[in-house]
C-alpha positions as CSV (number, residue, x, y, z in Angstrom):
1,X,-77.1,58.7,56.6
2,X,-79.1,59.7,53.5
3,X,-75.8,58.5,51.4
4,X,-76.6,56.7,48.5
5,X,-75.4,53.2,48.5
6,X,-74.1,52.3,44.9
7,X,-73.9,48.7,46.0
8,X,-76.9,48.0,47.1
9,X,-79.7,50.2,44.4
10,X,-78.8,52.5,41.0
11,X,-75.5,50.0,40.3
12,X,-76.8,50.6,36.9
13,X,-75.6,54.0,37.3
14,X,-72.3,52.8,37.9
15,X,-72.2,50.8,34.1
16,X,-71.0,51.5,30.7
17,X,-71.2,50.2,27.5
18,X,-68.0,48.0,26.9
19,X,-67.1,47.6,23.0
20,X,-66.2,44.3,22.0
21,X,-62.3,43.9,20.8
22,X,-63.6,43.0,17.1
23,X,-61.5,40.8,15.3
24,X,-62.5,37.1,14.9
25,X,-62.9,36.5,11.1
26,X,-61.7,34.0,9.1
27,X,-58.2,32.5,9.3
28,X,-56.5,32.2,5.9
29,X,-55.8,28.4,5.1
30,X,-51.8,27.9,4.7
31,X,-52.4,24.5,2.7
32,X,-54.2,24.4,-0.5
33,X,-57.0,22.1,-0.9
34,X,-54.7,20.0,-3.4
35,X,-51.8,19.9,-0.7
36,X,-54.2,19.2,2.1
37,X,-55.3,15.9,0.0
38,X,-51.8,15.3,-0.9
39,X,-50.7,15.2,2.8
40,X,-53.7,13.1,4.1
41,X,-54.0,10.2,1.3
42,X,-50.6,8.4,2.3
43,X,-52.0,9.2,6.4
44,X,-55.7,7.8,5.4
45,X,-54.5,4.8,3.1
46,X,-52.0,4.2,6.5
47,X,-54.2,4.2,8.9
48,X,-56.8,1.9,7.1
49,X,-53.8,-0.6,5.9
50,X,-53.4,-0.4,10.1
51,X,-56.3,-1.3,10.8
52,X,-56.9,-4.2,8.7
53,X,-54.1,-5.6,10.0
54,X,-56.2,-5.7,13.8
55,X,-57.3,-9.0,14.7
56,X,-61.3,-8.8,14.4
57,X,-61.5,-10.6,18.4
58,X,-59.7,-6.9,18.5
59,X,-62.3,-4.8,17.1
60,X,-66.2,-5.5,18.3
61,X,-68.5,-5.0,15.8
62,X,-65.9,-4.3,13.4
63,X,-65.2,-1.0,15.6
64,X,-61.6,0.7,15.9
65,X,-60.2,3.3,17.1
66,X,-58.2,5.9,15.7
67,X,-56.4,9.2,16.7
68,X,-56.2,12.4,14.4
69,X,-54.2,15.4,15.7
70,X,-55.5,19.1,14.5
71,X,-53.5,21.6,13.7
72,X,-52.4,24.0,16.3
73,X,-53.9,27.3,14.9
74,X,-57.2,25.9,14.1
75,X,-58.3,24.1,17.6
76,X,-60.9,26.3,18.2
77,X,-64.7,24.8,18.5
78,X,-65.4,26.5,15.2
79,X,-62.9,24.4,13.5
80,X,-64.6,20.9,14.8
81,X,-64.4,18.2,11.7
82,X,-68.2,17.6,12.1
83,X,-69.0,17.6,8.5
84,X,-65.6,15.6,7.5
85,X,-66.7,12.8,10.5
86,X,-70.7,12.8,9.8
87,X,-69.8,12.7,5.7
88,X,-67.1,9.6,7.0
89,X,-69.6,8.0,9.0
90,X,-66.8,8.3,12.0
91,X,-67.3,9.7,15.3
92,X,-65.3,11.7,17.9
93,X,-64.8,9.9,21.2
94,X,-62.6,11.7,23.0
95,X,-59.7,14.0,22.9
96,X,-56.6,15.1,24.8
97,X,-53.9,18.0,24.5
98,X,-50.9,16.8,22.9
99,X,-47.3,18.6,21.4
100,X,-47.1,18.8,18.4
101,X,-44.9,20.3,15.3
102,X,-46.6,21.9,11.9
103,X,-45.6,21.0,8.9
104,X,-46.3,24.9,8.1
105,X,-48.0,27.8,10.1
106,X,-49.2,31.6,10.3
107,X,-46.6,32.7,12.4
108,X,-43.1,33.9,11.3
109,X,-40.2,31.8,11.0
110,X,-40.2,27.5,11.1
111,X,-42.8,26.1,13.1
112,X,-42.0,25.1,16.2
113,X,-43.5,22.6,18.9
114,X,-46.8,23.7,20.7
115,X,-50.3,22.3,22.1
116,X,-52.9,21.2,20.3
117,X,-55.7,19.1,20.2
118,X,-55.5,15.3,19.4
119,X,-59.0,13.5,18.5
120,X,-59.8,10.0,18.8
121,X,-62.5,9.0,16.0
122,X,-64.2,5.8,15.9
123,X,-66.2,3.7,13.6
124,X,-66.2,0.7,11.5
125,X,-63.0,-0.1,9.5
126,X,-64.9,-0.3,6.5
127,X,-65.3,3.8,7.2
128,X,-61.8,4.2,7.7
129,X,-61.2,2.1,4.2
130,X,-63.0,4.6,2.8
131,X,-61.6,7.7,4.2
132,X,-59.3,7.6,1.1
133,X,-62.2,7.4,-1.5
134,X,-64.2,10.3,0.0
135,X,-61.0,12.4,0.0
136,X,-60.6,12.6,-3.6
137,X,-63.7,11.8,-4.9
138,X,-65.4,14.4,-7.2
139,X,-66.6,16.6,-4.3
140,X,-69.9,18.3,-3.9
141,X,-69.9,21.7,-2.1
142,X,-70.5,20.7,1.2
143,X,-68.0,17.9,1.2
144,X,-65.4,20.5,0.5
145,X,-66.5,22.8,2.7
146,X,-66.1,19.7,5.5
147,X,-62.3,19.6,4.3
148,X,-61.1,23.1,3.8
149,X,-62.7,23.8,7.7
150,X,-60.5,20.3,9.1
151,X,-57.4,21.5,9.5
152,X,-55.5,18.4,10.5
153,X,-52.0,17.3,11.2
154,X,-53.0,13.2,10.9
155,X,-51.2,10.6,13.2
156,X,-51.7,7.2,13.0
């Protein structure tokens, strides 16, 4: 009965130091900054041109609603448009998982149809008005740094 019991006292003896996998790093962007503004003008003139079209008895306050859908391969927390929505003046208010089809990817061959993460941003239309403005004005560092991190795959 003087066995030792590992379960009880010493488990430390029992333990080893596990190495973490590595990896991580940072993901190489597939669209150019200039593409990325090209693809997102049309999406963030739309969706203002959208929402001036809502009845104000629609939007209290002047508030609206509006979804953006991020691209599948940057969905991770890290990848969060904080600095595009806090420069914007928008705000995230919810999300859901939705398919969705890149218009290009990291993977071999055409992209295909897989989860991803749809936002729902809101604020006053005038902020979505100027979406479009802040895209392409003459950007200081952080501002780009908001946009090159937001991946997005806009939906209106």
């Amino acid at each position: 009965m003087n066995q030792l019991n590992f379960l009880i006292g010493r488990g430390h003896l029992l333990t080893h130091k596990i190495p973490s996998p590595g990896g991580g790093g940072s993901k190489e962007p597939f669209y150019s900054l200039e593409e990325t503004i090209a693809r997102l003008k049309p999406e963030f003139i739309g969706t203002s041109e959208i929402l001036n079209q809502v009845p104000d008895d629609a939007c209290p306050g002047d508030y609206a609603v509006a979804r953006m859908v991020m691209h599948p391969a940057f969905i991770a927390r890290s990848f969060f448009p904080t600095s595009m929505l806090r420069a914007t003046r928008l705000e995230s208010v919810g999300s859901r998982m939705v398919k969705a089809v890149p218009k290009k990817w990291n993977k071999e061959g055409a992209p295909k149809s897989c989860s991803t993460t749809e936002l729902f941003v809101a604020g006053k239309r005038g902020a979505f008005r100027n979406l479009a403005t802040w895209a392409f004005e003459p950007w200081s560092g952080s501002s780009r740094r908001g946009l090159r991190r937001t991946r997005l795959d806009c939906a209106h």
